[in-house]
N, C-alpha and C positions, 0 to 999 in steps of 0.2 A: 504493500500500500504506500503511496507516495505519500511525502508528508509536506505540510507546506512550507518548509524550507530547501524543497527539495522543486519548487517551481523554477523556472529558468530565470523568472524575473527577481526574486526574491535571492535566488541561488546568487545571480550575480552580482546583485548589492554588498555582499561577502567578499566574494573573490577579485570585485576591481575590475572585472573584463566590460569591455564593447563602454566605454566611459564618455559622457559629453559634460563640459561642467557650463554651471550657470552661476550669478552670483546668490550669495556669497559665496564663493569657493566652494559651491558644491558637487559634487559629482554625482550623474545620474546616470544609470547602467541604461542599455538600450539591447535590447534581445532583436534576432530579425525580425518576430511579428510585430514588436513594438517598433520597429523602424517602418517597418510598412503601414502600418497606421500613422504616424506623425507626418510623412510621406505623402498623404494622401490630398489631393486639392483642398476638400475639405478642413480637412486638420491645419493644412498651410497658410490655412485662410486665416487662421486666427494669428498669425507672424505680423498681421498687419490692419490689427486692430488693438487702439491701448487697453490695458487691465483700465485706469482712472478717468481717460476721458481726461473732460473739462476740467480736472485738476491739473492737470499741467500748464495749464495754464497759470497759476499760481505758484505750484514748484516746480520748477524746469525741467527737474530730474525727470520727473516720476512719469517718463514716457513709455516704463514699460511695457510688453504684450500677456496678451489673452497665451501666448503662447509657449511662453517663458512661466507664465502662471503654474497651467497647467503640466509641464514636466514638471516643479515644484510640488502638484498637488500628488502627483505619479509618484514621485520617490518619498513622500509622508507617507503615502498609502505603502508600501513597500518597509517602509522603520514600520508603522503600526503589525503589519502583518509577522513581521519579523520579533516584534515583541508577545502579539498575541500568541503565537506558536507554543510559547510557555505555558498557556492556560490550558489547562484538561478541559474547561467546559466548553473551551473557545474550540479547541481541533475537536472535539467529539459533535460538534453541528456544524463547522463549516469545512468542507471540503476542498480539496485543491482546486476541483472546477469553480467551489462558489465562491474561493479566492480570485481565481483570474477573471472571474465577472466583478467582481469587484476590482481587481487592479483596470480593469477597463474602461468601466464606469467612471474614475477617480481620473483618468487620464481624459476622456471626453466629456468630461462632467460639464462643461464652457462651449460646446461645439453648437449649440443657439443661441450664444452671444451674439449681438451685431452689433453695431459702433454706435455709444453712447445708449445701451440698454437699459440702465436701471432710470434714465430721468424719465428717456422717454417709456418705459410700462408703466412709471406712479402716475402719467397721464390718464390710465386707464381707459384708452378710448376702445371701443368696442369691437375694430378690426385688426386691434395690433394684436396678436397671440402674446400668452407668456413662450417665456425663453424655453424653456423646458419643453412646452409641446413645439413649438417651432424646430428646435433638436430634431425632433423625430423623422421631420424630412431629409435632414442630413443621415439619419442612424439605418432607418430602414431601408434606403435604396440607394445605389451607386455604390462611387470606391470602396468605401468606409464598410458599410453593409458585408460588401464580397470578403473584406480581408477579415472580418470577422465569421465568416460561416466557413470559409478556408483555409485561415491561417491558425486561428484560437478555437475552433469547433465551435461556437456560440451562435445561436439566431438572436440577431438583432433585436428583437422583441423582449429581451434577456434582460438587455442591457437598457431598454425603453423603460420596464417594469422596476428596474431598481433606482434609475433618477426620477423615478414619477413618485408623488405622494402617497400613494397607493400600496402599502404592505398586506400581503396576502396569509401570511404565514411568519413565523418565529425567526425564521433563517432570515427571510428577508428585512425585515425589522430591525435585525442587527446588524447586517450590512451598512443600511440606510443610516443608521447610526454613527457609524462612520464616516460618511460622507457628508451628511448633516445634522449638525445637533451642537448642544455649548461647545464641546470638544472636537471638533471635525478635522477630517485632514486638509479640506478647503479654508475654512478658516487658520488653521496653524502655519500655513506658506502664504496666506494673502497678510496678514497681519505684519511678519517679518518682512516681506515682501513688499507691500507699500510703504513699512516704514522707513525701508532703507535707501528706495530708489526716491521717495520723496525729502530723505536727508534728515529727517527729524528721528531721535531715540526711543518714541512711545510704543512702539507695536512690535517692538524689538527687548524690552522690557522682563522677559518671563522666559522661566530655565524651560526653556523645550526638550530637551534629553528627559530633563528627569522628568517630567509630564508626559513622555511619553512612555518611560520603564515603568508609570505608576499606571498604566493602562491593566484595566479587567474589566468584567460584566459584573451588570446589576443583579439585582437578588433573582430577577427572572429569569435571567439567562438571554434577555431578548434586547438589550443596548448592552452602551458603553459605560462603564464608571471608572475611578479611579481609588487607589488605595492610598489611606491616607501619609502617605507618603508625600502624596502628589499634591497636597492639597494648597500648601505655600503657592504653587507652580501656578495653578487656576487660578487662584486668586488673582496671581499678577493679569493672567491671562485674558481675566474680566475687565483688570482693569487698564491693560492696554487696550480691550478692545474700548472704552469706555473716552477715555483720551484721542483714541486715534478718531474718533466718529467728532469729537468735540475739536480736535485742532486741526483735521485732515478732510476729511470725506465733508463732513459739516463749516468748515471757516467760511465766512460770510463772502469771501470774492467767489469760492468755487459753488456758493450756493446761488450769487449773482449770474454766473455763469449759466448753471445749472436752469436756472428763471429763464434766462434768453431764449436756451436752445430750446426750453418746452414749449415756451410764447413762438418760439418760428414753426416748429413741427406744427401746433395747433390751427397754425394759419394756414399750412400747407397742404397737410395732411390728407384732404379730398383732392387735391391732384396728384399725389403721389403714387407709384407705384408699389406699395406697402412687401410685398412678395419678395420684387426686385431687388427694392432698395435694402432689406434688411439681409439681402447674401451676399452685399458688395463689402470689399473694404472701406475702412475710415476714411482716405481719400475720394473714394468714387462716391462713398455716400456725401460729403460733404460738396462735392463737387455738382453734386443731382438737385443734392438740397438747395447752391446755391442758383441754380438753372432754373428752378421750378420757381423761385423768390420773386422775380423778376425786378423790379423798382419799386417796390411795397414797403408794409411794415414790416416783413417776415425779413426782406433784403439788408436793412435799418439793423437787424437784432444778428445776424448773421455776420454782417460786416464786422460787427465787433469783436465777436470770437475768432472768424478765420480768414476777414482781409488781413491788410499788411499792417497796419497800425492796430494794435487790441484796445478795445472802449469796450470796458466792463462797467454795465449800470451799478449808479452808486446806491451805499443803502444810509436809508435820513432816517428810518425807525426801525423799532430791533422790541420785540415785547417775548417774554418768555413767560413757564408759571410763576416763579418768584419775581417777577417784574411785570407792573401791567397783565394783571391775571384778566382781570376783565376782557382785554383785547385781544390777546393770547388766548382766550377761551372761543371768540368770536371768531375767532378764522383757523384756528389749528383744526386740522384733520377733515377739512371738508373738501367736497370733491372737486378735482380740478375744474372743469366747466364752472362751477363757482366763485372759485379763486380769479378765473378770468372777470366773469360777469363784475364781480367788486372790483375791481381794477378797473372796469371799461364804468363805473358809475365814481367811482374817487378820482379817476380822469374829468371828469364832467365837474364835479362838485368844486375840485383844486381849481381847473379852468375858472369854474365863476370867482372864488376867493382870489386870483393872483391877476385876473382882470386879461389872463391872455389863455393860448390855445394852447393846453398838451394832450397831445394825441394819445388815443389808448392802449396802445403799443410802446408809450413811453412810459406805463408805469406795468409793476411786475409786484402782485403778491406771490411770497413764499411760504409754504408752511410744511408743519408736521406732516406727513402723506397718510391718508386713512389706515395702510396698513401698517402694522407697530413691526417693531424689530420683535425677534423670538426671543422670549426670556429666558436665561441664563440658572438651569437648575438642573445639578446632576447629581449621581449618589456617591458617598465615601465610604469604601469599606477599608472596616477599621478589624484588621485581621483577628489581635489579641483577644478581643471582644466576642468575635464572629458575628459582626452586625453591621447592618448599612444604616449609615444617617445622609438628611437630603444637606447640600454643601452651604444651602442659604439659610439653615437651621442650624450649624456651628462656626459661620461665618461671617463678622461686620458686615466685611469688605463687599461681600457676595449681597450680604441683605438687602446692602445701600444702594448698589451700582446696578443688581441686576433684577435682584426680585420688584422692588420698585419700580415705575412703571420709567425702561430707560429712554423713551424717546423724550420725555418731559423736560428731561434736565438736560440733552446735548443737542437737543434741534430748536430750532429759534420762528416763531413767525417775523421773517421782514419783509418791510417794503423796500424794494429797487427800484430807480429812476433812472431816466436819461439824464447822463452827464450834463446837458444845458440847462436841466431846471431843477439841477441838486439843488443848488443854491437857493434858490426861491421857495422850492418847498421846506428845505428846513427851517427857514427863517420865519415859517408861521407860526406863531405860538398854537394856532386852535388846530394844529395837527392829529393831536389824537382825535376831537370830535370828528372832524372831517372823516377818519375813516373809520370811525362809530357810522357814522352817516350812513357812507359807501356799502357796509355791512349790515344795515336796517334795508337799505335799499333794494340790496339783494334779497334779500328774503330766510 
């Protein structure tokens, strides 16, 4: 019986052979099947599409790929499987094949990305798929498909059922676990991974080795936990992710940014080729997007991000729960068509207060997005004992940052404006009424 140390992918993480490195100085084994999959048009595709988007805008570095991501999340998935190997209860349910479905999955996990995905899904507009099921047209037919039912014996459909929400059964539950959940292997390289191409120390923060030797399953047998070993390790881990959302993914320029490109797609979006445009790279989509703008508001908002000069709208108000609850209650978490509508009436209202015309394309609410981030709660088994406790029940750090509802405390409702009437709108004192107003008005 083969054991899962004995997989070619796994095997070769040992012995050093067939090696690519990425930063940091990592090294990632590549097996031929795994070379023919990364190989593949599809998979390629993602070489030239960023992991952050419109944050790079902000820090220069952080132009990394989808691609570089992804062998990243390939070789966590390979330490995880390489530690779990130790677990009796882990090799006695998951087998070598239900390994290499999972080393697959962890490596395609990103393959229905398209360029600047996550702003534009919190749109929520009713033709854009999620990423996930989008995937599935890349997963189920062409290159990618064949090299999997040829190279790994796998049907595609394998590999559909474990990035999909959907657990069937025990085995798969704890895969998925893996992959997603507080401790995942996609989170443990995107964390490190944006922190470091973005230059800053936050997401880089937390002993990953020993986070991952403290790896076991929960009292079911059916996820992940850790032993409390590990428990230091998660804490930090929480609370990188906790920082990195508050000084990275969330800072007010890349959330400016973020505002634009939603305000251009929204404008666009019924002439767009939605199919088309989300199998292009970064460049072609930007290039489609700006073809389709033509001398509009969308062309205005576009300009700014990816002509030659960058004009990122300014932000004149900033309301969060502990600050301005009231206002922060009034516009966080509602749906974007919303967010527009109050901007296109706080346009009208500021116009009559400042005695001139700003167009409704010149203002941009931001906010909380209806759907919250996944909280942050896993079990510690505490050997000595023989007992699991949940980690936000023997943890400040955890109770504060994650059990607590964490979109409250690192996402901000602001208003963005066009650089020529920052000035003007700040200088009103009746700012907040006004967009009390805009907010009544909508409905």
């Amino acid at each position: 019986m083969t054991s899962l140390r004995q997989i070619p992918e796994v095997a070769a993480l040992r012995s050093g052979c067939g090696l690519i490195r990425i930063p940091p100085e990592l090294d990632v084994p590549l097996t031929a099947r795994v070379r023919q999959l990364i190989d593949t048009v599809e998979f390629r595709r993602l070489a030239n599409i960023s992991q952050l988007g419109l944050v790079g805008l902000v820090y220069p570095a952080a132009n990394h790929t989808r691609f570089e991501h992804s062998l990243g999340v390939y070789r966590m998935a390979l330490l995880f499987l390489d530690r779990l190997a130790d677990d009796p209860r882990f090799g006695a349910l998951i087998e070598p094949r239900d390994a290499e479905r999972f080393l697959v999955a962890a490596l395609l996990h990103d393959l229905g990305h398209w360029p600047f995905c996550h702003p534009i899904e919190d749109i929520s507009l009713p033709q854009v798929p999620s990423h996930e099921l989008f995937a599935n047209s890349f997963l189920l037919e062409g290159e990618v498909a064949d090299v999997l039912r040829e190279e790994w014996d796998l049907q595609p459909r394998e590999i559909v059922e474990l990035l999909s929400d959907k657990a069937t059964d025990r085995k798969t539950r704890l895969l998925q676990s893996l992959l997603s959940g507080p401790i995942d292997v996609d989170k443990m390289d995107y964390l490190m991974r944006d922190s470091l191409h973005a230059g800053v120390p936050y997401g880089r923060n937390f002993d990953q080795a020993r986070l991952i030797q403290s790896l076991c399953l929960n009292e079911k047998g059916d996820g992940l936990a850790i032993s409390d070993k590990g428990r230091t390790a998660a804490e930090m881990l929480v609370f990188a992710r906790y920082v990195m959302f508050s000084e990275v993914y969330w800072h007010h320029a890349v959330r400016s940014a973020t505002a634009m490109l939603q305000r251009a797609f929204i404008l666009l979006h019924e002439s767009l080729d939605i199919d088309l445009l989300f199998r292009q790279t970064e460049q072609q989509m930007v290039e489609g997007l700006l073809a389709a703008a033509g001398d509009g508001g969308a062309r205005d908002l576009l300009d700014g991000l990816f002509g030659p000069t960058r004009r990122l709208y300014k932000r004149v108000a900033q309301y969060s729960l502990f600050q301005e609850n009231d206002l922060y209650q009034m516009l966080a978490r509602k749906p974007y068509p919303w967010l527009v509508r109050c901007a296109e009436h706080f346009a009208g209202v500021a116009s009559t207060a400042l005695s001139r015309v700003i167009a409704p394309h010149e203002i941009l609410f931001d906010a909380p997005p209806m759907k919250l981030e996944v909280e942050f709660q896993i079990d510690v088994y505490f050997a000595k004992e023989d007992c699991y406790r949940r980690l936000g029940d023997i943890s400040p750090v955890v109770k504060t940052l994650a059990r607590e509802q964490f979109d409250d405390y690192v996402k901000r409702v602001r208003l963005f404006v066009h650089p020529r009437v920052a000035d003007d709108l700040k200088s009103l004192v009746q700012l907040p009424e006004l967009i009390a107003e805009a907010a009544e008005l909508t409905g």
